[in-house]
PDB file of N, CA, C and O in Angstrom:
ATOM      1  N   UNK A   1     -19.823   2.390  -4.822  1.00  0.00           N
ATOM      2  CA  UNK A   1     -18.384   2.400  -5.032  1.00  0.00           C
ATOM      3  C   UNK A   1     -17.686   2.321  -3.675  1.00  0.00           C
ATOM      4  O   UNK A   1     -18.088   2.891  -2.661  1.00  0.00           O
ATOM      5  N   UNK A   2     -16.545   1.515  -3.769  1.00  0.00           N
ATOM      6  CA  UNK A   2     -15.874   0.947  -2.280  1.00  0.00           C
ATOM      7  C   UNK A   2     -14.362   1.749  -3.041  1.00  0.00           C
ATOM      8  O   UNK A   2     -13.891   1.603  -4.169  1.00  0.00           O
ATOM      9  N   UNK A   3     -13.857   2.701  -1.756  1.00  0.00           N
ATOM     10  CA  UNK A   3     -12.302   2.639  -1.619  1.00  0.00           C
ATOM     11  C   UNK A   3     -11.710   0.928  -1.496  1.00  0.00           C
ATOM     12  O   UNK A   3     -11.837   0.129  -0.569  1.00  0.00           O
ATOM     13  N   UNK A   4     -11.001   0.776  -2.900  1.00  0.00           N
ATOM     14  CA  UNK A   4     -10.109  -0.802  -2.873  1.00  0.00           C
ATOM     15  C   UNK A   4      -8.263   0.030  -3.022  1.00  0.00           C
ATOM     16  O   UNK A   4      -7.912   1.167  -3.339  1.00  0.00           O
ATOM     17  N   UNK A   5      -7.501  -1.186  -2.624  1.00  0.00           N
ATOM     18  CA  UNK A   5      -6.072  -1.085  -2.293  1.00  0.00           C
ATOM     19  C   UNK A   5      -5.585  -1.900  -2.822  1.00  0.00           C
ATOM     20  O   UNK A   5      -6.514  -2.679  -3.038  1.00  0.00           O
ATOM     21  N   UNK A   6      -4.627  -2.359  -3.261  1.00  0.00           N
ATOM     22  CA  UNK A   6      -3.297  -3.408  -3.083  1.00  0.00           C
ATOM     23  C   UNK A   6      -2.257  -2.978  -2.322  1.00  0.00           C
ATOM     24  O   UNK A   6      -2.713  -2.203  -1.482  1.00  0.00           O
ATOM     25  N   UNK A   7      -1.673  -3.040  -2.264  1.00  0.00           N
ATOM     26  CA  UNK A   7      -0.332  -3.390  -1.430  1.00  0.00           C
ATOM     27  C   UNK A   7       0.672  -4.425  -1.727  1.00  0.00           C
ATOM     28  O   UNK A   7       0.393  -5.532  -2.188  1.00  0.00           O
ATOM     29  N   UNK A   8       1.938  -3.980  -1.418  1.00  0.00           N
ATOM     30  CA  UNK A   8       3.458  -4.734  -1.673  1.00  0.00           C
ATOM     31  C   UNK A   8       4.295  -4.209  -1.466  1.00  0.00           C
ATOM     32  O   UNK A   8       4.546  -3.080  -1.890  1.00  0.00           O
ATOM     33  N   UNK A   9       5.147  -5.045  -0.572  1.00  0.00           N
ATOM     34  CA  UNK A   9       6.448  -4.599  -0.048  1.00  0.00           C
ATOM     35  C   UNK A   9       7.343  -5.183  -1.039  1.00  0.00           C
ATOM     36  O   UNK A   9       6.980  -5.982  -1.902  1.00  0.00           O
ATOM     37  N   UNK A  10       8.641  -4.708  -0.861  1.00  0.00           N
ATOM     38  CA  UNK A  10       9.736  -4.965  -1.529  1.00  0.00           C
ATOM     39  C   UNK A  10      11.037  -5.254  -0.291  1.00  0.00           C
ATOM     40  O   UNK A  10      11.255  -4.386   0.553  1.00  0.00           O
ATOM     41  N   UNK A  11      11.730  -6.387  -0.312  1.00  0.00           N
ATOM     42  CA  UNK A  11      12.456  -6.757   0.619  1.00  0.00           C
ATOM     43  C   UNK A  11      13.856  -6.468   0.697  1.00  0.00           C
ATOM     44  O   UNK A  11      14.512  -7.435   0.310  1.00  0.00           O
ATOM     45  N   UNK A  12      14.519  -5.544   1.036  1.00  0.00           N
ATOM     46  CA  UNK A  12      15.895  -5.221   1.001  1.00  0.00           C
ATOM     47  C   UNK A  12      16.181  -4.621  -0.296  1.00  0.00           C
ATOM     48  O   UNK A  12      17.287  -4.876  -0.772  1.00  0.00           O
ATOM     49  N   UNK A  13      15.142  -3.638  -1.164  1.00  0.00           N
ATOM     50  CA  UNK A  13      15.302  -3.764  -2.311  1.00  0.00           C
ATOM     51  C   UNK A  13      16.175  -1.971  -2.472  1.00  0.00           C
ATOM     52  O   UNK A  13      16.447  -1.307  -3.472  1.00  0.00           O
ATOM     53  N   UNK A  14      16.352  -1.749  -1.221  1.00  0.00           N
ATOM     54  CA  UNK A  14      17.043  -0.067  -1.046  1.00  0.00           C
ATOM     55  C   UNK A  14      18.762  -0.380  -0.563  1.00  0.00           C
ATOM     56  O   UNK A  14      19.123  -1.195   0.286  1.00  0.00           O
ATOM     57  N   UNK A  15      19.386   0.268  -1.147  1.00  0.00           N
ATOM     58  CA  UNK A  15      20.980   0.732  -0.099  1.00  0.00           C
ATOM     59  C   UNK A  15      20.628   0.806   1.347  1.00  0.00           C
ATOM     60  O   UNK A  15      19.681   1.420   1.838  1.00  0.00           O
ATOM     61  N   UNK A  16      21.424   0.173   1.887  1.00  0.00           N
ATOM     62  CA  UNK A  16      21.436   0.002   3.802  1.00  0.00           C
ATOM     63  C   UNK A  16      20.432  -1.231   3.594  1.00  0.00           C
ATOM     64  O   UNK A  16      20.639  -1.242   2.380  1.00  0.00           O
ATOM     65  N   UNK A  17      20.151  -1.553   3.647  1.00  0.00           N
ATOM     66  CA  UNK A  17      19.289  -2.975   3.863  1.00  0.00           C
ATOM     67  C   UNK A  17      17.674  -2.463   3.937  1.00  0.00           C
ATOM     68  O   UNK A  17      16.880  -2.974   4.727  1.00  0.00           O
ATOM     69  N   UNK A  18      17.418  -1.710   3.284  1.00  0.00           N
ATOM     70  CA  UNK A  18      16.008  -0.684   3.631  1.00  0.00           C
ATOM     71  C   UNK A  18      15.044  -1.502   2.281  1.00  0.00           C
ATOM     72  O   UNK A  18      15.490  -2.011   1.252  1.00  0.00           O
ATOM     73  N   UNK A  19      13.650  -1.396   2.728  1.00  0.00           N
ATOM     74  CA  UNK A  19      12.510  -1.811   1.967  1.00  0.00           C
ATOM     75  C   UNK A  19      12.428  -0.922   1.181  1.00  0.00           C
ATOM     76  O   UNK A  19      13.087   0.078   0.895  1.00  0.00           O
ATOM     77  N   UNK A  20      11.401  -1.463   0.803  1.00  0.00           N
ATOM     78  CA  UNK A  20      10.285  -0.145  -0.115  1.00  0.00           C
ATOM     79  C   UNK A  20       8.649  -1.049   0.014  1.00  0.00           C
ATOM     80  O   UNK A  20       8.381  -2.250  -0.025  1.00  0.00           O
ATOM     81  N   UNK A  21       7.833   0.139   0.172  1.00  0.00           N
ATOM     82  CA  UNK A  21       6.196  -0.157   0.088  1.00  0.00           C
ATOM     83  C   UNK A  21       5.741   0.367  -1.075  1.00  0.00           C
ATOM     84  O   UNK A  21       6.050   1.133  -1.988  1.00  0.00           O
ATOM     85  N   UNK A  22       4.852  -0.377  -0.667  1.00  0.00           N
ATOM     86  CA  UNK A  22       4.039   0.517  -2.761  1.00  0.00           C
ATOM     87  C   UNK A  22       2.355   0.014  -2.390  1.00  0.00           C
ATOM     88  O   UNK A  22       1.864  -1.000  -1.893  1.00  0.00           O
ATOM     89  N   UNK A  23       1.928   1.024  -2.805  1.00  0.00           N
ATOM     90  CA  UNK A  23      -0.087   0.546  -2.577  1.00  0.00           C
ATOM     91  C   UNK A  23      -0.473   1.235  -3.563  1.00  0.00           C
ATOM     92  O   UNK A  23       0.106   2.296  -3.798  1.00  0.00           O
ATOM     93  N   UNK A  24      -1.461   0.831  -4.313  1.00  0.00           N
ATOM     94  CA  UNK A  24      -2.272   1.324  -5.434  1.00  0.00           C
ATOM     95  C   UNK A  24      -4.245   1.643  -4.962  1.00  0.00           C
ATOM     96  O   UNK A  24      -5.299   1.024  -4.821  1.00  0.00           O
ATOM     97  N   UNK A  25      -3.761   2.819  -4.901  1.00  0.00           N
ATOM     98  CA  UNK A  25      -5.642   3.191  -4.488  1.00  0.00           C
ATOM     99  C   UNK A  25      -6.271   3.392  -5.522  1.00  0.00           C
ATOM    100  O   UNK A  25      -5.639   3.980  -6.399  1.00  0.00           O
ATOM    101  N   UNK A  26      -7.762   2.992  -5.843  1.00  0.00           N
ATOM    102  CA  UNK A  26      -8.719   3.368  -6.571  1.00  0.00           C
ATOM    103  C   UNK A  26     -10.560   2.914  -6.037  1.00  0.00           C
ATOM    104  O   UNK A  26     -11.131   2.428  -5.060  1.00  0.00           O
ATOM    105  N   UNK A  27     -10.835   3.347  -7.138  1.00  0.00           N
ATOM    106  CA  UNK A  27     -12.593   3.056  -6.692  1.00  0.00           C
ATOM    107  C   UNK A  27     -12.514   1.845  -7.420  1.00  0.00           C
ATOM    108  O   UNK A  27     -11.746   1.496  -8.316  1.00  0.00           O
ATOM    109  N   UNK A  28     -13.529   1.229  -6.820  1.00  0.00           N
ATOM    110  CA  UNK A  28     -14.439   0.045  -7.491  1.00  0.00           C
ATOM    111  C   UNK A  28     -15.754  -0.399  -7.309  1.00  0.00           C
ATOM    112  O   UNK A  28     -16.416   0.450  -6.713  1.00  0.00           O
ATOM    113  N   UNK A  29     -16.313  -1.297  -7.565  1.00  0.00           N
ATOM    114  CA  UNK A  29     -17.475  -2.018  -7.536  1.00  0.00           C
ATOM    115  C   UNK A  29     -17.720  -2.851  -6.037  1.00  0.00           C
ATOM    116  O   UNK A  29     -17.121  -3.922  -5.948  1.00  0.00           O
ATOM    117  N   UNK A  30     -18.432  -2.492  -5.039  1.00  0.00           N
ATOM    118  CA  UNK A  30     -18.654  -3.603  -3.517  1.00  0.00           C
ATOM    119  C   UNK A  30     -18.388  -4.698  -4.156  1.00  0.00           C
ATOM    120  O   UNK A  30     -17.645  -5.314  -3.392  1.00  0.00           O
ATOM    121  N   UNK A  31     -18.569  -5.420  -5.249  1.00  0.00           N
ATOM    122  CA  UNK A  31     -18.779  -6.779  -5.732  1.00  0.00           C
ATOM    123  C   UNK A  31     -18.032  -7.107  -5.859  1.00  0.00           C
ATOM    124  O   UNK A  31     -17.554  -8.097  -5.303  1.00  0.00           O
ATOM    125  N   UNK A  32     -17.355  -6.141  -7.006  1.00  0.00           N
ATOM    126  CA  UNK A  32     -16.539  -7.098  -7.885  1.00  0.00           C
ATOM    127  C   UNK A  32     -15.122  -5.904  -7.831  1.00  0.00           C
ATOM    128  O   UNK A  32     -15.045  -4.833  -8.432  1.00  0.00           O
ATOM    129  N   UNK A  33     -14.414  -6.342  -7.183  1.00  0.00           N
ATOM    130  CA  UNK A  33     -12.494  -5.367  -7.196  1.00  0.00           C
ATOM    131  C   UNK A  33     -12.157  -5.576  -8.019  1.00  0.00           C
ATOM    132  O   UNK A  33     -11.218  -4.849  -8.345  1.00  0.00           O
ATOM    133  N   UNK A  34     -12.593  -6.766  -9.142  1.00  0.00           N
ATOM    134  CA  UNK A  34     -11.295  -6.234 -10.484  1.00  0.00           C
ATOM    135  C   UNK A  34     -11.402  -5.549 -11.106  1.00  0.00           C
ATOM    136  O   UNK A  34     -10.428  -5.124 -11.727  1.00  0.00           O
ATOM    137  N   UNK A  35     -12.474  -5.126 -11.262  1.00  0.00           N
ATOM    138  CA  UNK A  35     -13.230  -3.893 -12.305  1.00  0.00           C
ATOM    139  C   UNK A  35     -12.856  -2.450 -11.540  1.00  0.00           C
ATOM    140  O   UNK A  35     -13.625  -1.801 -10.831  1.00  0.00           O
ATOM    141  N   UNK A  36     -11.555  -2.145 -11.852  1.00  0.00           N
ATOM    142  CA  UNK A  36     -10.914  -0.893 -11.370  1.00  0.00           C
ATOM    143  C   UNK A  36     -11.370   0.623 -11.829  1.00  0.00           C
ATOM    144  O   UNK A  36     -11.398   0.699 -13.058  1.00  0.00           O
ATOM    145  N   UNK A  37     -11.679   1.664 -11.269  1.00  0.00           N
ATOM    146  CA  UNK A  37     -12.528   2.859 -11.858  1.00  0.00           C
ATOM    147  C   UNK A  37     -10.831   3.939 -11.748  1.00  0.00           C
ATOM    148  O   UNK A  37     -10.908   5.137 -11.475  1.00  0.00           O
ATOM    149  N   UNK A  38      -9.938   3.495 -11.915  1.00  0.00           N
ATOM    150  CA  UNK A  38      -9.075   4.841 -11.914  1.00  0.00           C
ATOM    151  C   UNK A  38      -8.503   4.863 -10.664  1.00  0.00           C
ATOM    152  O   UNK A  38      -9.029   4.346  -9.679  1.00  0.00           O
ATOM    153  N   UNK A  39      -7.384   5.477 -10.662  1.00  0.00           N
ATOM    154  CA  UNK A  39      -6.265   5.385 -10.039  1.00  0.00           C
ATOM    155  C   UNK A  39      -6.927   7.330  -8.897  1.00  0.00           C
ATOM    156  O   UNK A  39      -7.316   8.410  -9.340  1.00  0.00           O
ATOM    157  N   UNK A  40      -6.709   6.795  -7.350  1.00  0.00           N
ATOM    158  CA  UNK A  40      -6.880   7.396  -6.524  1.00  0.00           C
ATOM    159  C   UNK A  40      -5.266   8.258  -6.415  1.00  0.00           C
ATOM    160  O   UNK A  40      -4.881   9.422  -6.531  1.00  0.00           O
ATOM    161  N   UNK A  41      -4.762   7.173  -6.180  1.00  0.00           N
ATOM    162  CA  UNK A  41      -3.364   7.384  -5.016  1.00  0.00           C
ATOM    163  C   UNK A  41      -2.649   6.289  -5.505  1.00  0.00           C
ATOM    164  O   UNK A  41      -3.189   5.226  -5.810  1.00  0.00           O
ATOM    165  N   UNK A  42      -1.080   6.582  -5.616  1.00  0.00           N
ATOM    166  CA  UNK A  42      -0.431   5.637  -6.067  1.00  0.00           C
ATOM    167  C   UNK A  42       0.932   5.827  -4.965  1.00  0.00           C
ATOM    168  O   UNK A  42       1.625   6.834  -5.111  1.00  0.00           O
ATOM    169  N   UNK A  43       1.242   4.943  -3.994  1.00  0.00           N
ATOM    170  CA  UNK A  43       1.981   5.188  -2.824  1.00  0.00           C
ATOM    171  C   UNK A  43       3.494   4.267  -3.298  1.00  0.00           C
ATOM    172  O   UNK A  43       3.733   3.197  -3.860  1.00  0.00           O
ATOM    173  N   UNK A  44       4.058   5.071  -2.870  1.00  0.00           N
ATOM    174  CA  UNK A  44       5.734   4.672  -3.141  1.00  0.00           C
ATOM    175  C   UNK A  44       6.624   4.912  -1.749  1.00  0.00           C
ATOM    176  O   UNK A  44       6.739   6.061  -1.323  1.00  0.00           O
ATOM    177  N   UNK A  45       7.010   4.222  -1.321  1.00  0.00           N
ATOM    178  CA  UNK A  45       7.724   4.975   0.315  1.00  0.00           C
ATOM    179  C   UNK A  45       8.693   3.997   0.428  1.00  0.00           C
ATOM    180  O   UNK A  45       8.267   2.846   0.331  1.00  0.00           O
ATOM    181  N   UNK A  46      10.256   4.180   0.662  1.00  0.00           N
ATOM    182  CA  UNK A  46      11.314   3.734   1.644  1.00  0.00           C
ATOM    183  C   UNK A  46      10.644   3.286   3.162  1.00  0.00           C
ATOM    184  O   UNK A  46      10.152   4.083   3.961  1.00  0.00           O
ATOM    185  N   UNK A  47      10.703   2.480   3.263  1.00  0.00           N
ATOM    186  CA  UNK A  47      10.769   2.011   5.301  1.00  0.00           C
ATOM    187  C   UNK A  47      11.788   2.215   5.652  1.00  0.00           C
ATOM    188  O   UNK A  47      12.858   1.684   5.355  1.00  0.00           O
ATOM    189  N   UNK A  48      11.447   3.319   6.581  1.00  0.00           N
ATOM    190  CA  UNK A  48      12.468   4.188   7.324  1.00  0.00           C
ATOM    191  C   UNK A  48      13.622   2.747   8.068  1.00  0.00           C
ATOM    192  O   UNK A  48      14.819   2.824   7.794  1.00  0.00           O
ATOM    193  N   UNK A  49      13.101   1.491   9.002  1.00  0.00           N
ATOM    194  CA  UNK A  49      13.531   0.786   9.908  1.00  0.00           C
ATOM    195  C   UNK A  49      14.010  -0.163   8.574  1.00  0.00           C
ATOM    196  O   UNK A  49      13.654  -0.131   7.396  1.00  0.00           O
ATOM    197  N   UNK A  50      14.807  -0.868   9.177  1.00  0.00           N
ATOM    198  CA  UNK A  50      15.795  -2.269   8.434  1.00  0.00           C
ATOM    199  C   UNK A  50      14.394  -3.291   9.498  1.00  0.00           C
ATOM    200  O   UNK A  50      13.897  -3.251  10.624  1.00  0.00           O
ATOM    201  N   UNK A  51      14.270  -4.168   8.127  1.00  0.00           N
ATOM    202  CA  UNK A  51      13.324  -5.241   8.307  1.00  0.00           C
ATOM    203  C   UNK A  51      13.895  -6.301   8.077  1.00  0.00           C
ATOM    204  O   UNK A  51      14.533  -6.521   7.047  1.00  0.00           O
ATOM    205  N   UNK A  52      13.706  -7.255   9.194  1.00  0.00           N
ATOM    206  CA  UNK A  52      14.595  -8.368   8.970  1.00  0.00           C
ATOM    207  C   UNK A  52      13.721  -9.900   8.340  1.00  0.00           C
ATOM    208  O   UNK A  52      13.900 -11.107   8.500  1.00  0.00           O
ATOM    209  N   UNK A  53      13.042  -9.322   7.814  1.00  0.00           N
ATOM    210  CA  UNK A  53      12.335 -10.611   7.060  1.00  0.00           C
ATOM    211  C   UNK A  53      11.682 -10.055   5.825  1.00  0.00           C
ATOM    212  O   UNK A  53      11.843  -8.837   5.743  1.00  0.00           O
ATOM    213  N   UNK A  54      10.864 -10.688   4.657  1.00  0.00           N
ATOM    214  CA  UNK A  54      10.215 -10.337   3.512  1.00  0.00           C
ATOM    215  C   UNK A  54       9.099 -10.072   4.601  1.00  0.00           C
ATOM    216  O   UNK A  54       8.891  -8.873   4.790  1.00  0.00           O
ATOM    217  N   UNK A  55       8.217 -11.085   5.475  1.00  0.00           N
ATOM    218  CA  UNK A  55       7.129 -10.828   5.869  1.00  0.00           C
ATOM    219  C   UNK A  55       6.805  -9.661   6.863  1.00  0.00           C
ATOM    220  O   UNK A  55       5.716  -9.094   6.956  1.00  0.00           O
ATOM    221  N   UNK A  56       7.791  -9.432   7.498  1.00  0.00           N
ATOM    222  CA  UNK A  56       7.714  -7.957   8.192  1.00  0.00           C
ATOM    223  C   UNK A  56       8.070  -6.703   7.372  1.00  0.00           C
ATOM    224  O   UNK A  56       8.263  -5.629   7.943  1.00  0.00           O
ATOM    225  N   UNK A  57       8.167  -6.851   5.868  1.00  0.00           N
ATOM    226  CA  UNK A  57       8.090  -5.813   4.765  1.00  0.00           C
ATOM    227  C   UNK A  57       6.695  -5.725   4.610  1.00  0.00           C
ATOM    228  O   UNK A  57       6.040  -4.687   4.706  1.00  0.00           O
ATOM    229  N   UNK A  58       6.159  -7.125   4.309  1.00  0.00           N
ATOM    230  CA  UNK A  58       4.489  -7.065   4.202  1.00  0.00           C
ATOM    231  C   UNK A  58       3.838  -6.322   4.868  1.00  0.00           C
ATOM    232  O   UNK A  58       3.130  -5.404   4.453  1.00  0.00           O
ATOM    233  N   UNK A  59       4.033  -6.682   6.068  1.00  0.00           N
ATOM    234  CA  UNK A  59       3.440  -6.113   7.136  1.00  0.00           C
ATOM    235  C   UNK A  59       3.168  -4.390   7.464  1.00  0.00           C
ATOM    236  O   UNK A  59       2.120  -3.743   7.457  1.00  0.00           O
ATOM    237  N   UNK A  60       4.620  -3.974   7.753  1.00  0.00           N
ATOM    238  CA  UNK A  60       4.611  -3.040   7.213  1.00  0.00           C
ATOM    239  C   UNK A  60       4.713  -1.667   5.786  1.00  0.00           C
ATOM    240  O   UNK A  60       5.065  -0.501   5.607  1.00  0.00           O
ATOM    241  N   UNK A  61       3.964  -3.175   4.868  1.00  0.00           N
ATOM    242  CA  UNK A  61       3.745  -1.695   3.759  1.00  0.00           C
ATOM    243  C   UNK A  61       2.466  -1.745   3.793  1.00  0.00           C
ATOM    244  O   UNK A  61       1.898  -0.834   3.191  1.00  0.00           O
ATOM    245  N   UNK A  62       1.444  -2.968   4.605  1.00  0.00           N
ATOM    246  CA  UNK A  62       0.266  -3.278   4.837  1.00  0.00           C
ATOM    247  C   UNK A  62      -0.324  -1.639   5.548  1.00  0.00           C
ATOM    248  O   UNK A  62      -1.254  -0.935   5.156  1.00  0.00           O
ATOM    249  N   UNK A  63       0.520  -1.451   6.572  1.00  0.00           N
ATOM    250  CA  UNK A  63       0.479  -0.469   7.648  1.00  0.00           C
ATOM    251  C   UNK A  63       0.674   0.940   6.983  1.00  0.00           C
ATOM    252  O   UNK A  63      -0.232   1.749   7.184  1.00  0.00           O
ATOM    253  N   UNK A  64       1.753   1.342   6.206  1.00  0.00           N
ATOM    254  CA  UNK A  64       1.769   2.511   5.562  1.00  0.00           C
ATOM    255  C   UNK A  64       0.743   2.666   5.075  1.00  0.00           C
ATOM    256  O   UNK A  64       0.103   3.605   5.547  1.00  0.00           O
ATOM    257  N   UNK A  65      -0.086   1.671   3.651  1.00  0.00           N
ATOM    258  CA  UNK A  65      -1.187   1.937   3.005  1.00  0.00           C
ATOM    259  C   UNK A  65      -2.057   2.122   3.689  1.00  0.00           C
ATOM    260  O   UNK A  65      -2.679   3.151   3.427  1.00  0.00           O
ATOM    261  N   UNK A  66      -2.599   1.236   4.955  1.00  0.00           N
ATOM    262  CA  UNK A  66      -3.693   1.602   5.738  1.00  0.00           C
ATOM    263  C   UNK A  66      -3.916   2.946   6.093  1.00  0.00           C
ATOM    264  O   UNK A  66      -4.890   3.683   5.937  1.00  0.00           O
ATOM    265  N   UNK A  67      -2.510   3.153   6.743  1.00  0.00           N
ATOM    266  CA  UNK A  67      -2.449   4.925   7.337  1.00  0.00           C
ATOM    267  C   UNK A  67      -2.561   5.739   6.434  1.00  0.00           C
ATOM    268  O   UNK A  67      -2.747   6.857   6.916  1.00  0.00           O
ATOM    269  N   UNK A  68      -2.532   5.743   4.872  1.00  0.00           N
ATOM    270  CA  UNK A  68      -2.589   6.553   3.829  1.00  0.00           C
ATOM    271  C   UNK A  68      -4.294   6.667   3.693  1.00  0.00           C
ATOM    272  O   UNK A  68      -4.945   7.659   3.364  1.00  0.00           O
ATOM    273  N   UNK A  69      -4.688   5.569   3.990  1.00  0.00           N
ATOM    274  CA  UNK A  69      -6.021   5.328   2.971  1.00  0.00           C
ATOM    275  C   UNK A  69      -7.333   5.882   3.949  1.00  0.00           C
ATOM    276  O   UNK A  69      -8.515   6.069   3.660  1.00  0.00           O
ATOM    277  N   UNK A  70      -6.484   6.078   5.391  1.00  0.00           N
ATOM    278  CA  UNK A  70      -7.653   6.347   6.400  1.00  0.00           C
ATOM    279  C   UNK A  70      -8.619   7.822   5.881  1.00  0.00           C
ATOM    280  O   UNK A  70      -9.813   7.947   5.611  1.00  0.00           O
ATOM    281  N   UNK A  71      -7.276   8.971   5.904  1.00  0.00           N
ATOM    282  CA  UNK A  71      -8.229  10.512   5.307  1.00  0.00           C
ATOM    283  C   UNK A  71      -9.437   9.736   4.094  1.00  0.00           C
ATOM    284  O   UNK A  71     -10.668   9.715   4.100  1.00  0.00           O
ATOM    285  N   UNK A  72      -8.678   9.307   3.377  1.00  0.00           N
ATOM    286  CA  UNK A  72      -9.232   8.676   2.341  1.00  0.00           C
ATOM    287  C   UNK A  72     -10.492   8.474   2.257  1.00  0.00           C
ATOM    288  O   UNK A  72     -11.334   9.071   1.585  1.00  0.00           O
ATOM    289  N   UNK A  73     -10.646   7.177   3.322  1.00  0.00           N
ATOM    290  CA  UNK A  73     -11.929   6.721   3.620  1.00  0.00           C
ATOM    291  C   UNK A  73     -12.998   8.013   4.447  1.00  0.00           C
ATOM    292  O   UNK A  73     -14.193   8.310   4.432  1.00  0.00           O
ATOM    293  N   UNK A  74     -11.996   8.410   4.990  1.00  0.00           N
ATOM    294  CA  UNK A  74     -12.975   9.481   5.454  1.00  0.00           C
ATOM    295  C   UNK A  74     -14.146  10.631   4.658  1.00  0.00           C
ATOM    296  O   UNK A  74     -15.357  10.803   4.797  1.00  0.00           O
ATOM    297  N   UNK A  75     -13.318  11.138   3.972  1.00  0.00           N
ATOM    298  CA  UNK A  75     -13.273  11.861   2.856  1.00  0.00           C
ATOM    299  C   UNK A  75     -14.374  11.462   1.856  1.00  0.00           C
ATOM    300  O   UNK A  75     -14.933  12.278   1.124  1.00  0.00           O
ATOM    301  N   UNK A  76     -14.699   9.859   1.888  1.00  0.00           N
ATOM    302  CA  UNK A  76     -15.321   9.260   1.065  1.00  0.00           C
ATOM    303  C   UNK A  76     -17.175   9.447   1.686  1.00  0.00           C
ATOM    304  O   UNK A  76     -18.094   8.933   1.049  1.00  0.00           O
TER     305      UNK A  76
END
């Protein structure tokens, strides 16, 4: 079993011009990620900074989830 993620930003989708991130943690299969075993962690967060593009939302909700998922992996 592998710690798997998604991730997605949301672009200006807050009051003040502010994002939102969202990542979905669970277990899965080394092989095969679609075959999902249950929900780990389900991440919801405002970006604190005004992002001036969709792709620097990516980026950084890429970055939130990572930093969430590190204990994670550890742990594992």
């Amino acid at each position: 079993m592998t710690l798997a993620l998604h991730s997605d930003g949301s672009y200006n989708a807050e009051p003040g011009s502010k994002s939102r991130a969202g990542g979905h943690f669970y277990m899965s299969n080394e092989n095969d990620y679609n075959l999902p075993n249950g929900a780990i962690l389900t991440l919801s967060k405002i970006i604190k900074y005004v992002m001036s593009s969709a792709g620097e939302t990516e980026v950084a909700s890429s970055y939130l989830n990572c930093k969430a998922a590190l204990p994670l992996r550890i742990a594992l």
